[in-house]
N, C-alpha and C positions, 0 to 999 in steps of 0.2 A: 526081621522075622523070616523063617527058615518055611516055607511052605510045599505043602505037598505036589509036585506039579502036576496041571491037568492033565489026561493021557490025549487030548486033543492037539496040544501041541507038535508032540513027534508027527502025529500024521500030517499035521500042515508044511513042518518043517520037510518032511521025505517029500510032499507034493508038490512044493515050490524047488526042489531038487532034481526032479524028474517031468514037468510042466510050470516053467516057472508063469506067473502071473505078467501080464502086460502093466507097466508103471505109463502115468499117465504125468506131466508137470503141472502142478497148478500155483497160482501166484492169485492174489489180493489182499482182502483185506482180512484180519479175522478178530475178536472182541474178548475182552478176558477180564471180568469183574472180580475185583478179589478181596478178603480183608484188609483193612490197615497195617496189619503184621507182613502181609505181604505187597504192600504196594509201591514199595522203594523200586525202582527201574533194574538197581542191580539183583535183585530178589524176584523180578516179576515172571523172567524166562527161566530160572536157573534147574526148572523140573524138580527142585529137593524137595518139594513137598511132597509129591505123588511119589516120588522115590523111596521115603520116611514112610507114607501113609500110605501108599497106594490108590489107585483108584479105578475105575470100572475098566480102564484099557492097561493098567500099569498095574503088575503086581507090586506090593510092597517088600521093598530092596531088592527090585528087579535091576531098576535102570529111570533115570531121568524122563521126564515127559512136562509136555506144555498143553494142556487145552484148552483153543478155542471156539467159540461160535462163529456161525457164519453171519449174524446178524447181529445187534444189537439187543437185540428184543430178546431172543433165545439166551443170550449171556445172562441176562437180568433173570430169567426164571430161571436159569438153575439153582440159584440163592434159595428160593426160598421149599425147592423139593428137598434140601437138606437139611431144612431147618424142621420140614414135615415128618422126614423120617427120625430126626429126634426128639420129636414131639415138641417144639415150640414153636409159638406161634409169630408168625411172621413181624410183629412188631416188637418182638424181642432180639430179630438179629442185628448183627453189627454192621457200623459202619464199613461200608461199601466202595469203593472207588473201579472205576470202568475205562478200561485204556483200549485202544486200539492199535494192531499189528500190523503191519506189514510185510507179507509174507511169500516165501520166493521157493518154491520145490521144485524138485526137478521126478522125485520117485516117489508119488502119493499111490495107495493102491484105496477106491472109492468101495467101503462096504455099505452105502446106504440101498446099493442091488447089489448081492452079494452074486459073484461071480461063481459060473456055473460049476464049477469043478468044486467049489465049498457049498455048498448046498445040498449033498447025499451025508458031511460032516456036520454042518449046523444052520439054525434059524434064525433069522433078526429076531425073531420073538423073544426065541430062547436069551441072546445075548444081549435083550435090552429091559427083560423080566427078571435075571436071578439078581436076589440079594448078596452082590461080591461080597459086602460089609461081613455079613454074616458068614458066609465061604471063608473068609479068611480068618474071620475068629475061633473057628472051626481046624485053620492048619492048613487048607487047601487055596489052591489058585482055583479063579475061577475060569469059569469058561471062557469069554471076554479079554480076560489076564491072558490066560495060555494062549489067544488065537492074534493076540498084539505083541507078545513073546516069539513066537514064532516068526510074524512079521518084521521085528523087531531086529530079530538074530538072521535074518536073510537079507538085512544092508535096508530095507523099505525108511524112507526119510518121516511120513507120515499116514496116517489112516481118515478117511473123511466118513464120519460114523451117524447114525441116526442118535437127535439127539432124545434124554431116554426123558426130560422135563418136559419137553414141547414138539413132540412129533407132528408133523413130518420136517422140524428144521432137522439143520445140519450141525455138526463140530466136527471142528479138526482137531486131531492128537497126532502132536509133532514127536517127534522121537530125539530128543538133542545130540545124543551121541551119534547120530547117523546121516547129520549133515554132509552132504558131500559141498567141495569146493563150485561158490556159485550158489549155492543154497544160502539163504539170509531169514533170520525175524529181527523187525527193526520196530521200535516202539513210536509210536508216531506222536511227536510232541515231548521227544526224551529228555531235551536239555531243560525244557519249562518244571518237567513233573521232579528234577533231579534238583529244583530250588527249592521245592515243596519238601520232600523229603528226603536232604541232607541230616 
């Protein structure tokens, strides 16, 4: 999908060119609930869905991306805000399986306080309220898209976002292409879940 890109972008991209951003490492654990279509271990990091589909931090056929929570708990409700925004009801959605990562960054830029210098550009409100879905069906990146685009295209390995299910948790959206050497997501429990779905 060929989308219009937001004009937000260039400016972050010129801004991290001319003040770039302090990157911070961060390593633990992180949670990622998926369908059955996607719960195979070699399926589960590969970002081709959000690449295909896109999603609030990845435009669709931008670039690869992986997210996840910081908790358990926040992973499991994101399920069913999807299921809300296509009007079924939670006991209609599908089977579920919930892995946990293990995760190793060296270049995380944290926007759950968005750093002062984005902050005359955009609002967590703003980028945790628009409807991307609709943005994109429309032909446009959305705001969110362009401002992980940007971070994306300036080498950043991942973003730690407010999550937009259950505020004030957290998610991380890893960038796959942007691993540097040193950097790892490791699936914890890989060879067990790789007996289950062979």
């Amino acid at each position: 999908m060929k989308l219009k890109p937001h004009p937000l972008y260039a400016r972050v991209v010129a801004l991290l060119r001319t003040k770039p951003l302090r990157y911070r490492k961060w390593s633990g654990l992180g949670f990622r609930s998926v369908t059955l279509e996607y719960a195979g271990p070699e399926k589960l990091l590969d970002g081709k869905g959000s690449l295909r589909h896109g999603a609030r931090w990845t435009p669709p056929g931008g670039f690869p991306s992986v997210s996840l929570s910081l908790d358990q708990r926040t992973s499991i409700a994101e399920a069913p805000r999807i299921a809300h925004y296509y009007g079924l009801r939670e006991e209609a959605l599908r089977p579920r399986v919930l892995y946990a990562v293990d995760v190793r960054l060296q270049r995380v830029i944290d926007l759950t306080s968005l750093p002062s210098r984005l902050r005359p550009l955009v609002s967590l409100a703003e980028l945790l309220s628009e409807d991307w879905r609709k943005i994109n069906d429309a032909d446009h990146e959305s705001t969110g898209q362009g401002l992980a685009r940007a971070f994306h295209d300036s080498g950043c390995e991942g973003l730690i976002v407010p999550s937009a299910a259950s505020a004030p948790d957290k998610n991380l959206v890893v960038f796959n292409r942007c691993l540097l050497h040193g950097s790892s997501l490791e699936i914890c429990g890989e060879d067990e879940a790789r007996e289950y779905f062979q």
